[in-house]
ROSE-4610 file (N, C-alpha, C; in Angstrom, 1 decimal, always signed):
// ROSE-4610
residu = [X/X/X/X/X/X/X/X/X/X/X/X/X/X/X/X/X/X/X/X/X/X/X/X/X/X/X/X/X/X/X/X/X/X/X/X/X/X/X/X/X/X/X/X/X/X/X/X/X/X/X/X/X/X/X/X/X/X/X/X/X/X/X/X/X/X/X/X/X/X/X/X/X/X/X/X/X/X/X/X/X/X/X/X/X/X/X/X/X/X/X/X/X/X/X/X/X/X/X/X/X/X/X/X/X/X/X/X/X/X/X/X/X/X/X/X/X/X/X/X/X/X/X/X/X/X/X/X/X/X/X/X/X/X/X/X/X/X/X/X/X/X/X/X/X/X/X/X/X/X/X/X/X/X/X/X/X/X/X/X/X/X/X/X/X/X/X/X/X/X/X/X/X/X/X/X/X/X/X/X/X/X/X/X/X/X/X/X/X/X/X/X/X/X/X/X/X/X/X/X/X]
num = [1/1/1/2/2/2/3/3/3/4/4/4/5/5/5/6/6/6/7/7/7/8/8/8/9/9/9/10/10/10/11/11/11/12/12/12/13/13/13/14/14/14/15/15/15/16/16/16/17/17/17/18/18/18/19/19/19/20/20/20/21/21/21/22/22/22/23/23/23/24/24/24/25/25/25/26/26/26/27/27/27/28/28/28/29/29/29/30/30/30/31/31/31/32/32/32/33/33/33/34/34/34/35/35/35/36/36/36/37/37/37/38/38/38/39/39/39/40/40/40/41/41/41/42/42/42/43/43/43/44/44/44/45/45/45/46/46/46/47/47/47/48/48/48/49/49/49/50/50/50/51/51/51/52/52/52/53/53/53/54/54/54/55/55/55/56/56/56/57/57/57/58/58/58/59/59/59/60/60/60/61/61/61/62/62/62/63/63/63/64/64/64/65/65/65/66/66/66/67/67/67]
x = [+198.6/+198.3/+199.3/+199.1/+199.5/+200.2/+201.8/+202.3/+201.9/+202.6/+202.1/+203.5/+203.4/+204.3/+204.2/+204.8/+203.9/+205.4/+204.3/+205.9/+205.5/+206.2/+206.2/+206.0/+204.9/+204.7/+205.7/+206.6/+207.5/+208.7/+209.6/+210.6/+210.3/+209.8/+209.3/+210.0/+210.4/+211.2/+210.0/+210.2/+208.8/+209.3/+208.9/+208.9/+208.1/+208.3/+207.1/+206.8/+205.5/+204.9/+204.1/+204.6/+204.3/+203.0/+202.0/+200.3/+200.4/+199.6/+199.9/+199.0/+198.3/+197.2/+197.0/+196.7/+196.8/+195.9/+196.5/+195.5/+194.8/+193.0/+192.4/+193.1/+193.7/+194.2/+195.2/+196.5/+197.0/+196.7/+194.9/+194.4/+194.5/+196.0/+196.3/+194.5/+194.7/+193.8/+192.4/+192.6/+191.8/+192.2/+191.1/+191.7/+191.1/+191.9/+191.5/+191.3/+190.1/+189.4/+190.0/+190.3/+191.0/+192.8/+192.9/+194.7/+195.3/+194.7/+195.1/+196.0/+197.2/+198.3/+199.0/+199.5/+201.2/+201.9/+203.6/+204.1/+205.1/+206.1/+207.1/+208.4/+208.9/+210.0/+211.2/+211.5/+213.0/+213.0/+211.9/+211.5/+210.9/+210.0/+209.2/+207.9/+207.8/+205.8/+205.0/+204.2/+202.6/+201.8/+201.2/+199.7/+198.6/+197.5/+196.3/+195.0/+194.1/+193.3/+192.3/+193.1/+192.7/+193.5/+194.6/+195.9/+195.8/+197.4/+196.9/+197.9/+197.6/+198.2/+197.4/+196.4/+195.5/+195.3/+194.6/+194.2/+194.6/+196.1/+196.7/+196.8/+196.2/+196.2/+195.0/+194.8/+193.3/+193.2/+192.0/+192.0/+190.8/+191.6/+190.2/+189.7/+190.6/+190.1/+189.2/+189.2/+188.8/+187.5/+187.3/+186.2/+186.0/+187.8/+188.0/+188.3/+188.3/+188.7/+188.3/+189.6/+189.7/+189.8/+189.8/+190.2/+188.9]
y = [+109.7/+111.1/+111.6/+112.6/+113.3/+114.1/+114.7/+115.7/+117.1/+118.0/+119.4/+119.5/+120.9/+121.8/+123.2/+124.0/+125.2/+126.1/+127.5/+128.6/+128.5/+128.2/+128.0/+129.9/+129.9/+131.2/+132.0/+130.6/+130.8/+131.6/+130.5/+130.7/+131.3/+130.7/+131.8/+130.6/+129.4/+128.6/+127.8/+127.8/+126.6/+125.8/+124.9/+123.1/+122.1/+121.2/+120.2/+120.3/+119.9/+120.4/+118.7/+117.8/+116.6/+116.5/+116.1/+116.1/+114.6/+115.4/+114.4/+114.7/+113.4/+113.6/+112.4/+112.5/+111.6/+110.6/+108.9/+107.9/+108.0/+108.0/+107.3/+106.0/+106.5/+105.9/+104.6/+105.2/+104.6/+104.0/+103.4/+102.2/+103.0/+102.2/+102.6/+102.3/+103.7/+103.7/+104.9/+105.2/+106.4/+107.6/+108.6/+109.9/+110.8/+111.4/+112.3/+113.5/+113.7/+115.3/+116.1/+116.8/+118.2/+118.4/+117.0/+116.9/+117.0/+117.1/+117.1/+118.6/+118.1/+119.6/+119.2/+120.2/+120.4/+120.7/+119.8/+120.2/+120.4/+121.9/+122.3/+121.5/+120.7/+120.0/+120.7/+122.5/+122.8/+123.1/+123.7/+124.6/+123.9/+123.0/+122.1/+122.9/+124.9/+124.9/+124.2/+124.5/+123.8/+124.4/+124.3/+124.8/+124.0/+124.7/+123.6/+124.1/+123.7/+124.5/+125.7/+126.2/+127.5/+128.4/+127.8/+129.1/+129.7/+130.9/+132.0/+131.0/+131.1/+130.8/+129.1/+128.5/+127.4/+127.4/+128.5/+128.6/+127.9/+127.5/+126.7/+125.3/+124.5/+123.2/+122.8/+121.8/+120.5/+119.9/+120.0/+119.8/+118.7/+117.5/+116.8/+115.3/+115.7/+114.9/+115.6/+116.9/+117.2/+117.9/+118.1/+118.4/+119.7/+120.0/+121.8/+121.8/+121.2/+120.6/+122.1/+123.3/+124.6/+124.9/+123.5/+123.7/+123.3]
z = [+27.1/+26.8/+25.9/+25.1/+24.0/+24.3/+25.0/+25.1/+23.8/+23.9/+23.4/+23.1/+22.3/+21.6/+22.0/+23.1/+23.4/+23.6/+23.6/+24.6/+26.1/+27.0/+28.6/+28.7/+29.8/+30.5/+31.0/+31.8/+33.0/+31.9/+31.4/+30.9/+29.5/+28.5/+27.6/+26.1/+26.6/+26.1/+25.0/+23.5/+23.0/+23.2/+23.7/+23.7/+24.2/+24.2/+24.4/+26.6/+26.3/+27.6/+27.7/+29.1/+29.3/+29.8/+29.0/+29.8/+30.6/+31.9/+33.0/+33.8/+34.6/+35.4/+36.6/+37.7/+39.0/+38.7/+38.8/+38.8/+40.3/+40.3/+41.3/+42.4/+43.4/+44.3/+43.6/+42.6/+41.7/+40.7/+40.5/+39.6/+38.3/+37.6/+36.4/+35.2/+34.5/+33.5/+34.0/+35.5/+35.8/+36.2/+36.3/+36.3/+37.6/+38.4/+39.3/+39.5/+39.0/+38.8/+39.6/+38.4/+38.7/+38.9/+38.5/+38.9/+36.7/+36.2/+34.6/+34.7/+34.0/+34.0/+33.0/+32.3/+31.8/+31.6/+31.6/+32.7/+31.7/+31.5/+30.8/+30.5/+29.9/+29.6/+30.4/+30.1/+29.9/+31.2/+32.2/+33.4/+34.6/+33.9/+34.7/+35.6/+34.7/+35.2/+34.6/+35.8/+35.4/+35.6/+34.3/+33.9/+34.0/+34.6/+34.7/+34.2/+34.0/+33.8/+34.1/+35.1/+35.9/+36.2/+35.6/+35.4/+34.8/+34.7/+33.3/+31.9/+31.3/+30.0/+29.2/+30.0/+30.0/+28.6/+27.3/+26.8/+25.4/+25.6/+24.4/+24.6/+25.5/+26.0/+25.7/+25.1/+25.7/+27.2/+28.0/+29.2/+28.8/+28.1/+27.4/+29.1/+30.0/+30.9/+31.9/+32.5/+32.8/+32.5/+31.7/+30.7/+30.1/+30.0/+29.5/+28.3/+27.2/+26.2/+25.4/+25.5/+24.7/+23.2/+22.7/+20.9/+20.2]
């Protein structure tokens, strides 16, 4: 997955934001609906796609893909 370049909600800091999502009962290469987030480098919030600030992310796993 493709990290980001964003401003954090929390802290207000731009930087890269780690896209990250739970494997199906660990089996590397799957994805567990509704766990897709990312997650602030300097602060460590997380945005998902039902938070406020969602709108600058691709949510291309779970099928919110905003761009």
């Amino acid at each position: 997955m493709s990290n980001v370049v964003a401003t954090c909600r929390r802290c207000e800091y731009t930087c890269e934001h780690r896209h990250m999502h739970d494997a199906a009962h660990g089996i590397e290469g799957t994805h567990m609906a509704g766990t897709e987030r990312f997650e602030c480098s300097n602060c460590g919030h997380v945005t998902r796609y039902y938070t406020p600030g969602y709108e600058k992310f691709k949510f291309v796993l779970d099928g919110k893909d905003n761009g």
